[in-house]
N, C-alpha and C positions, 0 to 999 in steps of 0.2 A: 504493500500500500504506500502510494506515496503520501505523506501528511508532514502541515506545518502545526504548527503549536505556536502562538504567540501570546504571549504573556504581559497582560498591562497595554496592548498595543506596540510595545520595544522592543522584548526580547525573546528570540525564539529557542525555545526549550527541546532540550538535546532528548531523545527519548531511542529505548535502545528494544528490541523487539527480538527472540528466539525461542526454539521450539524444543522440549524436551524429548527424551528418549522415548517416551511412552506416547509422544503425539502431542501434547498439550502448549498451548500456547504461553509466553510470559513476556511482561512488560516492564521497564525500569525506566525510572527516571530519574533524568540526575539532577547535580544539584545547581541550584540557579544563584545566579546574583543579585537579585530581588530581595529584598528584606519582608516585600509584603505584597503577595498578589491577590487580589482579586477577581479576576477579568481574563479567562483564556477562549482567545480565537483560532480556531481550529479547523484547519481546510483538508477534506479526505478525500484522495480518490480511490475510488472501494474498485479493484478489479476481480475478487474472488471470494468464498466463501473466510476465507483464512483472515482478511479485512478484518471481513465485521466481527469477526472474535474479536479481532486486534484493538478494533476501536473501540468496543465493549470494555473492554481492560483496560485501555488508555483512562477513557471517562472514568470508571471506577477507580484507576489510581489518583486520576487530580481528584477526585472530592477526599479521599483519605489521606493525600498529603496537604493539601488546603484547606480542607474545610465545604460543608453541606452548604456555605452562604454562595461560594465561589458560582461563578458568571459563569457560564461554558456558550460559549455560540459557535454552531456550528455548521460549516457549510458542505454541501455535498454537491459540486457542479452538472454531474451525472449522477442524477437518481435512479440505483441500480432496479431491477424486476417494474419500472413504469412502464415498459411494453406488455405487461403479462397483468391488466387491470380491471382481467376481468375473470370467471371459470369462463373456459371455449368450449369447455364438453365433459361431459360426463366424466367422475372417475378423477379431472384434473383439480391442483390446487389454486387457489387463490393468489397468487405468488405475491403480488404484493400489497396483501393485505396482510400478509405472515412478515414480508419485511418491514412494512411500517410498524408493524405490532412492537418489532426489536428496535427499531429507529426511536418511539415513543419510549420506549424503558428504561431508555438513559437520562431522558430526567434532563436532557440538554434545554436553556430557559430559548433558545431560538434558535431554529432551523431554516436555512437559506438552498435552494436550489437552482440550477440555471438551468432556463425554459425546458420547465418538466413536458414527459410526452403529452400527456392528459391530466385533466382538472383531476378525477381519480384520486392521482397521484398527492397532489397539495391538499384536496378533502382529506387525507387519510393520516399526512403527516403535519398539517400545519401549517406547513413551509412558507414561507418569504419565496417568490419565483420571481428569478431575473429574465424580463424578454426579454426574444432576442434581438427587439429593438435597439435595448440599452447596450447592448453585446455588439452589435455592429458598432455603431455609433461611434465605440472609439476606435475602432479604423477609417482613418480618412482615407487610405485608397480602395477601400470599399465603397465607400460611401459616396467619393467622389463618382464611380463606376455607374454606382445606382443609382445616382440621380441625374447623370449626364445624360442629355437630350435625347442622344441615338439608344437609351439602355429601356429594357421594358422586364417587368417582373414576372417573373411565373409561380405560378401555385400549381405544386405536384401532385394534388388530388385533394378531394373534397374535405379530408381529414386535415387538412396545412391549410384550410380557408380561411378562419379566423385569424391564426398567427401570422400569414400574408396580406391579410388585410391590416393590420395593427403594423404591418414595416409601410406598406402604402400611404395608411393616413400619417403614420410619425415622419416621413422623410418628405409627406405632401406629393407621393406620384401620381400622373396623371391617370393610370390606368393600370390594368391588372390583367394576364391572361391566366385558365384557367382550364389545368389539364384535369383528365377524367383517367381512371385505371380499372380494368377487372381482375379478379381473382378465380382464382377456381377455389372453391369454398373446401374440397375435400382434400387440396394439397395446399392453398394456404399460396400455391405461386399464380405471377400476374400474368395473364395472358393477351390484352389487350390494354392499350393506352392510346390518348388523341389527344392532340393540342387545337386547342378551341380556338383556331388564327390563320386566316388563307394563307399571308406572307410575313416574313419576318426580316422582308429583304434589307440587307446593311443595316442589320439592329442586334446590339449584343442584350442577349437574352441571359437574364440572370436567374436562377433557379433555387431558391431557398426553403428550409424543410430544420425537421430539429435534430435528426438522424440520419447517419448513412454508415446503413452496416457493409453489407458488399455491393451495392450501388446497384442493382440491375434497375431500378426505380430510375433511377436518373439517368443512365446509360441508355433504355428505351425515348426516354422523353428528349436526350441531347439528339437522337438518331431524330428524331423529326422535327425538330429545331431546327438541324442543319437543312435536310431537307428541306424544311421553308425558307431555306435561304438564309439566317441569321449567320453574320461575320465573325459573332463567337458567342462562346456560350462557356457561362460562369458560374460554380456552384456555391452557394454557403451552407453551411449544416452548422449546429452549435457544438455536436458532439461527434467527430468524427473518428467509429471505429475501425473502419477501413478494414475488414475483415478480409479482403482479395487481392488487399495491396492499391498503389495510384495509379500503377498501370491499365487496370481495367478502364482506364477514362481517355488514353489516347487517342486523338485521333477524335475525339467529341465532345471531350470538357477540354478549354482551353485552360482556365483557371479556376483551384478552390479555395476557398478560405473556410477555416476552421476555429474555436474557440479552444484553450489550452486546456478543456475538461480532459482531457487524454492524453496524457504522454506520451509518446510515441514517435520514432526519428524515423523521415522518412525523407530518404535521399532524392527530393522530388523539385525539381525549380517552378514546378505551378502549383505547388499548396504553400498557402499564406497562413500561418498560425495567426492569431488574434489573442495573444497573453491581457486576458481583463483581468 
């Protein structure tokens, strides 16, 4: 897991994480130069089940070596099981109504996340959600992109309606187009998409969504983008796991940009991180 720790706003707290012989996880922390904390700010990105032990024990060690009054705020940029917000079928779990259940136990006085999948998500935990408006925002060469004259926005299906609409009215664009997708319900993969737009001639099409796991979503939609002519086309996602790697986008995403919810080195000259 990667996590900061900050202490009082100044100082980040060294904390030491291994696992015994028997499996179990364990937490130390050291010692600080602080004479008196109150106030720890703690940023986690949860990649596996080992995490959320981890951060379990982290919160339980600061309130026993602080003190029950101590502040804990916690931010989570990828709220992990938010794709899984619902049962899909018989037999399945709730997935994350079982992780919020753990997210609430820790007793943390505020929880922060950035642009969760579904409302779902923030009913269950609380959370403070950063859009991804405010997440753009501080890239100017995004933002420059987006609002230049020849740039027009697309919303990658009915479900990115609402949060395509809210980068629209916050940046003031003139227009919005508006792709459509099907599924095949008993494999859950897409089998048709359409872009709602006769021509796209000499216009860079921007495409923004809150996820891209291995992009076929966006890989279909760039192929008919170009097709209608658009002179490039440019993705944003907030949380970019790139699950098939950048190369799947050759040849049809010109440029991504991504928010630093994910760490991950990716030797790629057309992904633009965005560190908020």
């Amino acid at each position: 897991m990667s996590i900061r720790a900050i202490a009082n706003q100044q100082e980040a707290l060294d904390i030491a994480f291994l696992t015994f012989s028997g499996g179990e996880r364990h937490v130390q922390l050291a010692e600080t130069s602080l004479l008196y904390i109150n106030q720890i700010d703690l940023e986690c990105r949860i990649q596996n089940t080992t995490d959320v032990m981890d951060l379990l024990l982290l919160v339980n060690a600061l309130r026993h070596k602080f003190g029950i009054d101590l502040m804990i705020n916690l931010t989570i940029p990828y709220l992990p099981y938010a794709r899984q917000d619902r049962v899909c079928a018989p037999g399945q779990a709730f997935s994350l109504e079982v992780f919020a259940g753990i997210l609430n136990s820790t007793a943390c006085n505020s929880m922060t996340v950035w642009d969760c999948h579904s409302q779902v998500g923030i009913d269950l935990t609380q959370a403070q959600n950063i859009t991804p408006e405010n997440i753009i925002a501080t890239s100017p060469k995004l933002v420059s992109l987006l609002t230049a004259e020849s740039s027009v926005l697309v919303c990658p299906d009915n479900g990115a309606k609402v949060r395509c609409e809210a980068i629209k009215t916050f940046f003031s664009l003139p227009y919005m187009i508006q792709c459509e997708k099907k599924r095949d319900p008993s494999t859950g993969k897409i089998t048709h998409t359409e872009v709602g737009v006769e021509s796209l001639k000499g216009k860079t099409a921007i495409i923004t969504d809150d996820i891209c796991d291995g992009g076929f979503t966006f890989i279909k939609i760039a192929e008919q983008l170009k097709a209608k002519g658009a002179e490039k086309v440019v993705l944003y996602v907030t949380h970019g796991i790139f699950s098939k790697g950048i190369e799947v986008f050759d040849g049809l995403i010109d440029e991504i940009y991504t928010s630093n919810s994910f760490e991950k080195a990716f030797n790629n000259t057309k992904l633009n991180v965005i560190n908020y």
